[in-house]
Structures are given as structure tokens and as C-alpha cells.
N, C-alpha and C positions, 0 to 999 in steps of 0.2 A: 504494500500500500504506500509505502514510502517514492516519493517521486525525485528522481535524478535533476537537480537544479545544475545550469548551463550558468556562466561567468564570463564577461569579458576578459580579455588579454589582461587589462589594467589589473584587473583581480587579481588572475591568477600571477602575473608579476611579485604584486607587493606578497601573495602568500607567500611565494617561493622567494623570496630577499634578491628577486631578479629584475631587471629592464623590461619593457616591453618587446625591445628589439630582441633579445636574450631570449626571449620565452618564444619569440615567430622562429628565431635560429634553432630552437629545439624542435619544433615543431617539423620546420622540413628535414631536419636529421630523424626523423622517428622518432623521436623520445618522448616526448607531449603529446599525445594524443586529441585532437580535438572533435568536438562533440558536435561541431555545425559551423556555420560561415561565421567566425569572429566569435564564439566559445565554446568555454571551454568546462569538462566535468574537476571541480576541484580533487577531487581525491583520487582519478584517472590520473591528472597532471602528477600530483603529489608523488603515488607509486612511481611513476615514469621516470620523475626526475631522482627518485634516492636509487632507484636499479643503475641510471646514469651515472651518477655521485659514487655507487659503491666500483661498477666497474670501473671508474678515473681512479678510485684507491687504489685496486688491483693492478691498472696501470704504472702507477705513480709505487708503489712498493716495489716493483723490479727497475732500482737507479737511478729514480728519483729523487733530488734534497728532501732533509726532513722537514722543512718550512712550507713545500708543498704539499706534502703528504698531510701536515698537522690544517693545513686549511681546508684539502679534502676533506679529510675525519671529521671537523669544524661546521664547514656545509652541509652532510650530513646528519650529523648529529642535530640538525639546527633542523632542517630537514625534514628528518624522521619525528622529531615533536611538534610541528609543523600541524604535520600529518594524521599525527596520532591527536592531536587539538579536534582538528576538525571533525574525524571518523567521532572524537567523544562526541561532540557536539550536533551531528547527524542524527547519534544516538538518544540523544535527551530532548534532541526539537521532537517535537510529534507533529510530523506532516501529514496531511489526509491530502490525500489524491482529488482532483479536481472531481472527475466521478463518483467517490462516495459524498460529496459534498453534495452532487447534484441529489446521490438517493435522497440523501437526508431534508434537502429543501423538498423534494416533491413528496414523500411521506408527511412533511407537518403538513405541506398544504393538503395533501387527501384529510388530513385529520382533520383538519380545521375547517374545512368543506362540507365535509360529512357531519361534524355536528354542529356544526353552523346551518347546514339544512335541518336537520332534526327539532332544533329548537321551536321553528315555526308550531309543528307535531305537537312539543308537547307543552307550551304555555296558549295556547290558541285558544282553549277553554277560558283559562284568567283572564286575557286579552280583552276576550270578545264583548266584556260586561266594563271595559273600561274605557275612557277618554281624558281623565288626568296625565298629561305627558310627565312630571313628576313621578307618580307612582307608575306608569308604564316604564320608566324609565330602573325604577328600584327593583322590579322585575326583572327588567332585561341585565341590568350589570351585573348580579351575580351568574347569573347563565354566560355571558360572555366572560368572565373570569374562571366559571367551569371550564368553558373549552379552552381558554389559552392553560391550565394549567394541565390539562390531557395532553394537550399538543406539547407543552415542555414537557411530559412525565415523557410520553412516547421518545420524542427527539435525543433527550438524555440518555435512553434503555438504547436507543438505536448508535448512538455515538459510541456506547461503551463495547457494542458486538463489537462496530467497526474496529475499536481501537487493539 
């Protein structure tokens, strides 16, 4: 149910402690992955670029100074809780997919429908004997505060399946 959110380059730059330019350069090396015309899936890029990072270690360990190595190590390490940030944070938003959203509007409305026509049914007796709009009215707002609280019992029971 969770839906894959898309990010501009700018995004995913500043995650990654990258350039814009930096992040299009990764991209046409295969490393970034992009998700559509101009973005990008943050945690796609993320993976992409610490498998990058760890292979430059792996490079940079056969004969390279330790100054570069130690900023490799650095970048990733920076990197990897970057990443591990975010994946928490995916974790703890509660995203609903645009489609259960939609169930959920169209279920209150059948509810709210349904005994919103009903109502007619069954105060039509009491109705019928009166013409004070005041107590017409003392009638009808607890019956329209019956239905909205059916319609929030139902809507809440249905949010919780979804969730």
C-alpha cells in the first residue's frame, strides 16, 4: 500500500552531499537509477550510490593513498546513514495509496447517502404534524449528527483494515 515517491535531481543531490551535475554524471554511468524524466526514487539512488562508494573503496584499497581511501570510507559511511535515515522514515510515515483513499471517500459517501435517505422514512410521521422550523429543526440535528457519527465510526473501522 505504500507508494514509491519520485524526487527531483535537486533532492536527491542534497541527500546524497552531491551536485546536481554529480548526480546527472551518475546517472548516465548507471549508478542512479532514475525513476522518470527528471526523478528520481530516493532510496533506489541511495542503494546505487553506496554499491558505487563501496566499489571506489575496493578500488582505492589496491594502491591507493590513505587520504583517499579515508574519504571513501567517509562518503560512505555518510552515505549508508543517509540511507538508513530515510528507509527509517518511509517506515514510520504511513502513506495510503491514492486508491484506498479513493475507497475510503466513496464508502463515507454511500454511508452518508444511505442514511441520509432513510431519514426522510423515519421522522416523516413527527414531521408531518409540524410547521415550527425551530423544532423541525431540533428534530433534524440530532438525526444529522446520527449519520455523521456512523459515517466517522464506519470511515475509522475502514482506515484501520487499510492500515
Amino acid at each position: 500500500m505504500k507508494s514509491q515517491q519520485s524526487y527531483p535531481c535537486s533532492a536527491i543531490a542534497k541527500l546524497l552531499g552531491l551536485t546536481q551535475r554529480r548526480v546527472r554524471q551518475l546517472v548516465q554511468e548507471g549508478v542512479i537509477p532514475r525513476a522518470g524524466r527528471g526523478k528520481y526514487d530516493p532510496a533506489a539512488c541511495a542503494r546505487g550510490y553506496v554499491r558505487f562508494l563501496h566499489s571506489r573503496i575496493e578500488q582505492q584499497g589496491s594502491g591507493s593513498s590513505d587520504a583517499g581511501l579515508k574519504k571513501s570510507r567517509t562518503d560512505l559511511l555518510q552515505t549508508q546513514r543517509k540511507n538508513a535515515e530515510l528507509e527509517y522514515r518511509r517506515k514510520m510515515e504511513r502513506l495510503i495509496d491514492i486508491g484506498d483513499v479513493q475507497i475510503l471517500v466513496d464508502e463515507g459517501l454511500a454511508i452518508f447517502k444511505g442514511q441520509r435517505r432513510s431519514m426522510g422514512s423515519r421522522l416523516a410521521g413527527k414531521l408531518a404534524g409540524m410547521s415550527n422550523p425551530t423544532e423541525i429543526m431540533k428534530l433534524l440535528n440530532p438525526e444529522n449528527d446520527k449519520i455523521l457519527q456512523a459515517m466517522s465510526d464506519q470511515l475509522r473501522a475502514l482506515g484501520e483494515q487499510a492500515a
